[in-house]
C-alpha positions in Angstrom: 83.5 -155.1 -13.4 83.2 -151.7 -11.6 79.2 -152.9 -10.6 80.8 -155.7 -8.6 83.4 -153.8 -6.8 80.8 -151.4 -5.6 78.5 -153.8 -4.4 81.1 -155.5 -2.3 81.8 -152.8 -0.8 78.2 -151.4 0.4 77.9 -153.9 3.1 81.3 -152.9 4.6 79.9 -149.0 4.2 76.4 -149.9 5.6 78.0 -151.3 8.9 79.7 -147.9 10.0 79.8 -146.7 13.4 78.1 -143.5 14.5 81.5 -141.9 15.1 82.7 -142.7 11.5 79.5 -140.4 9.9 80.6 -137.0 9.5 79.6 -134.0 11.9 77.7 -132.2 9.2 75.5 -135.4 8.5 74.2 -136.0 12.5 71.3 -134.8 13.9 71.4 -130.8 15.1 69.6 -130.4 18.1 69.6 -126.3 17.8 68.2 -127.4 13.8 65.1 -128.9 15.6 64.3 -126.5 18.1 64.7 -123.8 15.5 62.2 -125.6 13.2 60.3 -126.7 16.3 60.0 -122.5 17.3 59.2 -121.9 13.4 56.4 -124.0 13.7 54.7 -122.2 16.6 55.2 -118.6 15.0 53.1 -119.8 12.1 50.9 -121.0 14.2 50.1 -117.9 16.1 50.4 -115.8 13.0 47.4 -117.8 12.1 46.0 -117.4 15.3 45.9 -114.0 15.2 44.8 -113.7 11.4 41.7 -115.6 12.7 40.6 -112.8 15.6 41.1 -110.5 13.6 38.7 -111.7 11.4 36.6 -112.5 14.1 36.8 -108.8 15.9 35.8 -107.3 12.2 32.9 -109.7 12.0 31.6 -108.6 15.2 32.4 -104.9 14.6 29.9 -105.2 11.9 27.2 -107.1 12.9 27.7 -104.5 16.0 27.1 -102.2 13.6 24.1 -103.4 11.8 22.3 -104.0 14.6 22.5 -101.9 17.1 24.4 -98.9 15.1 27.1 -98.6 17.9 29.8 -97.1 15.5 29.5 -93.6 14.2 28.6 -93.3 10.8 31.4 -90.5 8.5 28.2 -88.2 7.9 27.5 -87.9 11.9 31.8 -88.1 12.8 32.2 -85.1 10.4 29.1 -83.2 12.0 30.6 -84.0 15.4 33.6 -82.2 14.5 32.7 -79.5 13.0 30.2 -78.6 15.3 31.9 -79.2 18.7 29.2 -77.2 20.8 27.0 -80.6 19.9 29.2 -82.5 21.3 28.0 -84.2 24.7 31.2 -83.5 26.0 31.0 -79.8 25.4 30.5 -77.7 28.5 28.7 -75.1 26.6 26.1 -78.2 25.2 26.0 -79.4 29.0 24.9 -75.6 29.8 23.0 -74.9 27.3 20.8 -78.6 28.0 19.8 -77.6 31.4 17.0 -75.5 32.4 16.8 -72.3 33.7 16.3 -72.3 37.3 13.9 -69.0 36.8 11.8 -70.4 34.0 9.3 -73.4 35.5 7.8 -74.3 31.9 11.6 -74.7 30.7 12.0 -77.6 32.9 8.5 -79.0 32.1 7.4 -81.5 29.1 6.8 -80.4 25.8 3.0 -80.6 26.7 0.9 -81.2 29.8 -2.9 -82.4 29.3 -3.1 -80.3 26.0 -1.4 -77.3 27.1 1.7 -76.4 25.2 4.7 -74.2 27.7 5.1 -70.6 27.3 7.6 -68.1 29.3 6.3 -64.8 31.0 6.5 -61.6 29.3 8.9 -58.8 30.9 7.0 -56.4 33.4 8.8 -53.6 31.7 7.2 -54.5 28.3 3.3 -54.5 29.4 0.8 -51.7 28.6 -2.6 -51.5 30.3 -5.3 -51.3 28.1 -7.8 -50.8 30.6 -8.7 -47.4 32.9 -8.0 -49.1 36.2 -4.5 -51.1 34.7 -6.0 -54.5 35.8 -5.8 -55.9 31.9 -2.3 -55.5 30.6 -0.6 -56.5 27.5 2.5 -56.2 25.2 2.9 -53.2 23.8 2.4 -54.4 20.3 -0.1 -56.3 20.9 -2.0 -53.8 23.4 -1.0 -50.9 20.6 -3.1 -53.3 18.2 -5.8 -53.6 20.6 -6.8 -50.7 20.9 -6.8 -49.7 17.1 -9.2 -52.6 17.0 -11.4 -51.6 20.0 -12.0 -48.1 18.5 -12.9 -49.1 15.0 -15.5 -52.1 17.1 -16.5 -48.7 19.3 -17.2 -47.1 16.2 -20.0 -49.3 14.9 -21.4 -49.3 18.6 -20.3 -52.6 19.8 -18.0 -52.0 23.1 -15.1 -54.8 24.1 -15.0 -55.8 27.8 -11.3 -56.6 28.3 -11.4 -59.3 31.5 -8.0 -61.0 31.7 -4.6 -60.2 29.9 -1.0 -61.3 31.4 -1.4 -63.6 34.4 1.9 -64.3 36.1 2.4 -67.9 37.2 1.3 -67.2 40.6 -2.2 -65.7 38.8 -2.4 -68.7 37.1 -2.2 -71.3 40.1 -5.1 -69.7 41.5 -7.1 -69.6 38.2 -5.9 -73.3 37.9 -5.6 -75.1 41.6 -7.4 -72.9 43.8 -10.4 -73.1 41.4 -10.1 -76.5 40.3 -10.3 -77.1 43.9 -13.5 -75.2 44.4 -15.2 -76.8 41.7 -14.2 -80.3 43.2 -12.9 -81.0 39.2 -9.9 -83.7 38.9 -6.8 -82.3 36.5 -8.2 -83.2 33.5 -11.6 -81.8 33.8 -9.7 -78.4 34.9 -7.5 -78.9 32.1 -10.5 -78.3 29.4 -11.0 -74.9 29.9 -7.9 -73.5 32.3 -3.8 -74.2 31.2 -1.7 -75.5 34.5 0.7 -72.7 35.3 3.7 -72.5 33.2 1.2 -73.6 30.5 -0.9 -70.4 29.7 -1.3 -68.1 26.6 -1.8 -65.6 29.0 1.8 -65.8 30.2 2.8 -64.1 26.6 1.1 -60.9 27.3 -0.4 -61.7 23.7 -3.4 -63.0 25.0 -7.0 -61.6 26.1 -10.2 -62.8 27.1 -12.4 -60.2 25.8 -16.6 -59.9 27.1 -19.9 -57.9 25.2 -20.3 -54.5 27.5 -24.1 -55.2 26.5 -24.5 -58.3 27.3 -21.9 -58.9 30.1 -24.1 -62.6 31.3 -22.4 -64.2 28.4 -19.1 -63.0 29.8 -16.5 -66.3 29.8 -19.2 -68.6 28.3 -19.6 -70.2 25.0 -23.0 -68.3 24.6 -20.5 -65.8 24.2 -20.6 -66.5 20.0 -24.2 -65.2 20.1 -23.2 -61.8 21.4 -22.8 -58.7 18.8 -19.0 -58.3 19.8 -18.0 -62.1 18.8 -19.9 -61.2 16.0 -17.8 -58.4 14.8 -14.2 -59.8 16.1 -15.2 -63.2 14.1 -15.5 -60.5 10.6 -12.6 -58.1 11.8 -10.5 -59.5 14.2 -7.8 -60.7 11.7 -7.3 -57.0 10.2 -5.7 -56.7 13.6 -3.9 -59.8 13.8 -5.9 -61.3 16.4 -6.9 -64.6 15.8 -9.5 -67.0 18.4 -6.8 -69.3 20.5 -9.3 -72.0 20.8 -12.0 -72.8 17.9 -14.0 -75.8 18.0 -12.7 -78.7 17.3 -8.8 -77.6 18.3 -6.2 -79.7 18.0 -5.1 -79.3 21.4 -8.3 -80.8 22.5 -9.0 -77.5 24.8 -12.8 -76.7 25.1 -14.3 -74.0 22.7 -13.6 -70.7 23.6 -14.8 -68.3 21.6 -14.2 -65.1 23.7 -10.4 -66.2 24.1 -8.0 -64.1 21.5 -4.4 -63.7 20.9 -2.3 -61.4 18.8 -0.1 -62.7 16.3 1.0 -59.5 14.1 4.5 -59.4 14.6 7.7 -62.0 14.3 8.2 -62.8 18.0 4.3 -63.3 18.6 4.3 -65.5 15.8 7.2 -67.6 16.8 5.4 -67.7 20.2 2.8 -69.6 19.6 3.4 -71.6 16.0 6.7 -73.0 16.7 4.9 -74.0 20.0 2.2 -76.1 17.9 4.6 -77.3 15.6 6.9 -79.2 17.9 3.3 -80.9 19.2 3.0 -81.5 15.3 6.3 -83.2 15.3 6.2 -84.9 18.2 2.4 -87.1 17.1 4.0 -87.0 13.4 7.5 -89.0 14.9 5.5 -91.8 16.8 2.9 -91.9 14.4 5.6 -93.2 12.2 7.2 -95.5 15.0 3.9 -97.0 15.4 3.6 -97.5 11.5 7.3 -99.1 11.6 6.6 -102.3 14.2 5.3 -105.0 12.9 3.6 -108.2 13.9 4.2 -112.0 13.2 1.1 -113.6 13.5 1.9 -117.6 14.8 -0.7 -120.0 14.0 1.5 -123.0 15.4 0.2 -123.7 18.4 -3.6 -123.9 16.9 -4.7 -127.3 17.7 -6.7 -127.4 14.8 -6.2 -125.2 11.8 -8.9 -122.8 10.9 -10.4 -122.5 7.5 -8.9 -119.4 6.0 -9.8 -118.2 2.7 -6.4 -118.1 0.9 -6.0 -116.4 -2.7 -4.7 -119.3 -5.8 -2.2 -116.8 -6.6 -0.7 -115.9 -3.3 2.9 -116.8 -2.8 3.3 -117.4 0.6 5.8 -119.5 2.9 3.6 -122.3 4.3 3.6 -123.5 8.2 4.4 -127.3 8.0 2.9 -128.2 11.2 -0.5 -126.7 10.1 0.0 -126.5 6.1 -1.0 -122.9 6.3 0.6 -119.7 5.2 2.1 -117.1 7.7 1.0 -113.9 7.5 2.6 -110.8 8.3 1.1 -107.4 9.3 2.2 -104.2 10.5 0.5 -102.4 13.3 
């Protein structure tokens, strides 16, 4: 049959010589470096498939913990308002202090003293005979509406200090400080460092009882007629007392210490003043109220007896079969 024929001739086709297989059928040395090459470019596609998702895993734990990355809000912000920008020459400018201005280089505060810049010479108005007491002119203009209606019922101002330059107020600071033998602090309680000084405003005055002049620039000063009357009127002039008891700036009482507060810029003087203090205790009041505290108990050699509630759900400490508690600070 056929079957048989083919079978006798398989061995005779099995025992072929190399050189009698066809071309097409022999190994293709350019087939198995091509394959070889194909082989390597899948695997450095998947090389770089895996850092890149690496480098986007990173980028975002970057992110989320130490907000390195820009959020859209704050990218947006940055370009549309360029002046913010830190590379802005105008921002760089504008960040420096003035070379003129001593309490623009200064902190916000200094031992309870808030900055303030000197008025212009050209805006003060004496309010006194001899010109030694000077103020604004809005503020002196009020003044002396207020010292005629006081005059009126009698009582008679003593005007003792107005605008003091910064030099004035070294002396009234160092060079009495010195006398005194008082450290900073002490000083501090009833006298502002230069650059720090009300008085600087020309909105400011220390104000004395013409009748009873021995309780000039003392807290007795409150027992005196004049105190009396500013205490009732004062604030129909918009002059308010700097310094109450109790002050926030923690500044000794002083009640013969007033300032004038009846138009825009006076205003912005000395409130926008207190509330960038505000601000500033507010902001790490809250940073103190955002630590918290992990409160180990693993190293106790013996664990103490702590009263804990049947419904509290707590994680428990397995080398002392006690709960850890958390608490901010």
């Amino acid at each position: 049959m056929d079957n048989a024929s083919l079978s006798r001739k398989s061995p005779q086709a099995s025992e072929l010589g190399v050189e009698e297989i066809p071309e097409a059928v022999r190994d293709n040395p350019y087939l198995a470096e091509a394959q070889q090459s194909q082989s390597k470019r899948k695997w450095l596609v998947w090389r770089l498939v895996g850092l890149g998702i690496v480098a986007f895993a990173a980028s975002i734990w970057l992110h989320l913990n130490f907000d390195i990355f820009p959020t859209g809000d704050r990218a947006d912000q940055t370009q549309q308002n360029p002046a913010a920008s830190p590379a802005s020459p105008a921002a760089n400018q504008a960040s420096k202090p003035k070379a003129g201005n001593p309490a623009a280089s200064q902190p916000d505060n200094l031992l309870g003293h808030l900055p303030y810049q000197e008025a212009p010479a050209k805006d003060l108005v004496a309010v006194t005979a001899d010109g030694g007491v000077k103020l604004r002119s809005s503020a002196a203009a009020k003044y002396q509406d207020m010292a005629n209606a006081a005059a009126a019922e009698g009582i008679y101002f003593a005007p003792i200090s107005g605008f003091r330059s910064l030099q004035d107020q070294q002396h009234v600071f160092f060079d009495v400080k010195a006398e005194r033998k008082q450290n900073p602090t002490k000083r501090a309680e009833v006298s502002a460092p230069p650059g720090y000084s009300e008085h600087h405003t020309g909105y400011a005055i220390d104000l004395g009882d013409g009748s009873a002049p021995e309780h000039n620039l003392s807290q007795s000063f409150e027992t005196t007629r004049a105190f009396k009357w500013l205490e009732a009127n004062a604030a129909s002039f918009s002059f308010e007392m700097s310094f109450p008891k109790n002050n926030r700036q923690g500044v000794s009482y002083e009640p013969w210490h007033w300032r004038f507060v009846g138009d825009k810029h006076s205003l912005e003087t000395f409130y926008k003043a207190h509330s960038m203090k505000s601000e500033e205790g507010r902001r790490k009041k809250e940073e103190g109220r955002g630590k918290r505290k992990i409160f180990r108990i693993s190293s106790l050699s013996q664990p103490p007896n702590l009263p804990i509630p049947q419904s509290a759900n707590l994680p428990i400490c397995q080398s002392h079969n006690l709960p850890i508690a958390q608490s901010k600070i």
